[in-house]
C-alpha positions as a Markdown table, in Angstrom:
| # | Residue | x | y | z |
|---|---|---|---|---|
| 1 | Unk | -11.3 | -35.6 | -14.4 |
| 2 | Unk | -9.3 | -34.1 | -11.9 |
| 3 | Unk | -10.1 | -30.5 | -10.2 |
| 4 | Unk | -7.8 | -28.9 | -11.0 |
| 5 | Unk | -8.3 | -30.3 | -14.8 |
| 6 | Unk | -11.8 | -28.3 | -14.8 |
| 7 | Unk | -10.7 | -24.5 | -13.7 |
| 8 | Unk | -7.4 | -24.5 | -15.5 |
| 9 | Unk | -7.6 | -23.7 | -19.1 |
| 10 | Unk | -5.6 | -26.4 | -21.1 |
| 11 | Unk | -3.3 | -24.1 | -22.7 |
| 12 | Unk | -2.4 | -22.6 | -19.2 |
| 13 | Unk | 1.0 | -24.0 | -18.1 |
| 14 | Unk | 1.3 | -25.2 | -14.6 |
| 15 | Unk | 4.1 | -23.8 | -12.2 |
| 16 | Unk | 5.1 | -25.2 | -9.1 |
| 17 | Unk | 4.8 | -23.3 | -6.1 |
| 18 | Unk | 8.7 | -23.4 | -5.1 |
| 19 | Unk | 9.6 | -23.0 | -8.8 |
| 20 | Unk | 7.3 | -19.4 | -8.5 |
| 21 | Unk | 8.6 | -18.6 | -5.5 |
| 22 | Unk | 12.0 | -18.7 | -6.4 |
| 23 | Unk | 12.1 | -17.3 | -10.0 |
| 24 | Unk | 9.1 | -14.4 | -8.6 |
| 25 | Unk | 10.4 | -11.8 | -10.5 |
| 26 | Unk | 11.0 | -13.6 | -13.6 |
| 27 | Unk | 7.4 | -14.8 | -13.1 |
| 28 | Unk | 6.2 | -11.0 | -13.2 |
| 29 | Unk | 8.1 | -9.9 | -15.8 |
| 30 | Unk | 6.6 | -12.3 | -18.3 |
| 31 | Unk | 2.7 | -11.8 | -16.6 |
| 32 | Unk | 3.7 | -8.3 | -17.5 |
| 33 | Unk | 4.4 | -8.7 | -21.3 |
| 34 | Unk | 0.8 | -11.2 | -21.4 |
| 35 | Unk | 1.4 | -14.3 | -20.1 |
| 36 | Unk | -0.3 | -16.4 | -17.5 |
| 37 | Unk | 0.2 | -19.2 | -15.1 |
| 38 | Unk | -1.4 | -21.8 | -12.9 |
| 39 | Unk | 0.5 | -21.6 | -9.3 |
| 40 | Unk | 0.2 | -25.4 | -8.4 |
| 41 | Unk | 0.7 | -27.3 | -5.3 |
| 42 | Unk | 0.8 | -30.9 | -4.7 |
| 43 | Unk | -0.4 | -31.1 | -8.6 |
| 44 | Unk | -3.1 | -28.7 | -7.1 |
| 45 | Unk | -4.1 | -25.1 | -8.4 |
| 46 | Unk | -3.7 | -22.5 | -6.0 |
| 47 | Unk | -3.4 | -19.9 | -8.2 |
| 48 | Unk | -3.5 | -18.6 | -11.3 |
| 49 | Unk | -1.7 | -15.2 | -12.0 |
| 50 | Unk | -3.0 | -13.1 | -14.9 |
| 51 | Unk | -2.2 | -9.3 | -16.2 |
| 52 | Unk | -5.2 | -7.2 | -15.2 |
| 53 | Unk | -7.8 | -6.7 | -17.3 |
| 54 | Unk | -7.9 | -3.0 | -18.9 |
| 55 | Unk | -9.9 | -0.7 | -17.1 |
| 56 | Unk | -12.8 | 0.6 | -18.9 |
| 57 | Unk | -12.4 | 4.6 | -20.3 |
| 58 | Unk | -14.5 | 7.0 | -18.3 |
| 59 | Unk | -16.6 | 8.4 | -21.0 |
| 60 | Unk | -17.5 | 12.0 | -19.4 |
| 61 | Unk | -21.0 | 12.5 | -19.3 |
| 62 | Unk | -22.9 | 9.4 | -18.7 |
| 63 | Unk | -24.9 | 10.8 | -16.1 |
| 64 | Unk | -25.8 | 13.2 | -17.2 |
| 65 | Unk | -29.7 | 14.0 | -15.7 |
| 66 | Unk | -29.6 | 11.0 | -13.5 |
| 67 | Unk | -28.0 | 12.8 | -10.3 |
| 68 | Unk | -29.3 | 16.0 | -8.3 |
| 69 | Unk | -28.1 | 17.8 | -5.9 |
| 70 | Unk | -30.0 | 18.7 | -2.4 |
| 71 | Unk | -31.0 | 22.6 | -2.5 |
| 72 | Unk | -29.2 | 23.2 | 0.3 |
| 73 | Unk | -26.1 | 21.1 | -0.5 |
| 74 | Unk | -23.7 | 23.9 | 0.5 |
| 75 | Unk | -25.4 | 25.4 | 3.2 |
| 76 | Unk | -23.8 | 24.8 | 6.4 |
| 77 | Unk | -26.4 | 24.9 | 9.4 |
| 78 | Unk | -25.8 | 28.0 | 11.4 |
| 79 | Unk | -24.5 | 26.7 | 14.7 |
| 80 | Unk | -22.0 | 24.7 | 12.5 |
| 81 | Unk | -20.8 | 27.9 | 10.8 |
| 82 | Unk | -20.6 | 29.8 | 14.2 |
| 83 | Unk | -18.8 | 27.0 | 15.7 |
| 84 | Unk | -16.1 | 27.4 | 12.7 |
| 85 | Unk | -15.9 | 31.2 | 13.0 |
| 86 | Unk | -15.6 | 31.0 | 16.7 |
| 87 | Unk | -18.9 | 32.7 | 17.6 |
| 88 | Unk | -21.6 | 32.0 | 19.8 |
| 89 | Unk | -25.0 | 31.4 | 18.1 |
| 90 | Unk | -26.2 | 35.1 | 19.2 |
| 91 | Unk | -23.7 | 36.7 | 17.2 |
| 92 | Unk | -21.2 | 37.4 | 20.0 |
| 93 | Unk | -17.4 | 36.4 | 19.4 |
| 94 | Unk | -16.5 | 33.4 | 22.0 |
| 95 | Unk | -13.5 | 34.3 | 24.4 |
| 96 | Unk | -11.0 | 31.8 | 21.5 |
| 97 | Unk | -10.9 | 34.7 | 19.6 |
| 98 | Unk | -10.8 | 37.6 | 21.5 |
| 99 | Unk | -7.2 | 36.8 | 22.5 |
C-alpha cells in the first residue's frame, strides 16, 4: 500500500500539481460549492484542499461565574495617571502644560 494510498480518502480525486496550478481558480470555485481535492506530485499527496469547517456559534454566556475581575482592574496607579495628565506626582502641573 502505497502512502499516499493511506491519508487520501478513496473517494477523493487526485489533481496534479500543474493541472491545480493552472486551472487555480476553477479549483476554488468548486472547493467553494463542497468539493475537495488531493494536490498530487510525482503520484505523491501534497495537499489536500478542503472548504473550512463551520465555525462553532458563540453561545453568549458560557462563562458565566468562571471569570473575575481584579478589584482594582480600572485603577490606574497614581504616577501612571499623573504621567497622562502631565503632572508631577506632588500635584504640581509639569512645564508640558503650562505652555
Amino acid at each position: 500500500m502505497a502512502q499516499d494510498d493511506k491519508t487520501v480518502p478513496r473517494a477523493l480525486p487526485k489533481v496534479g500539481v500543474r493541472e491545480f496550478r493552472g486551472n487555480f481558480s476553477g479549483f476554488m470555485r468548486q472547493v467553494r460549492h463542497g468539493a475537495s481535492f488531493a494536490v498530487t506530485a510525482r503520484d505523491e499527496v501534497i495537499a489536500i484542499v478542503h472548504p473550512p469547517q463551520p465555525l462553532p456559534r458563540r453561545r453568549p454566556g458560557t462563562l458565566r461565574g468562571q471569570i473575575e475581575m481584579a478589584p482594582d482592574f480600572d485603577v490606574l496607579p497614581p504616577e501612571l495617571l499623573a504621567a497622562m495628565e502631565g503632572r508631577a506626582m506632588d500635584g504640581e502641573v509639569s512645564e508640558t502644560e503650562e505652555e
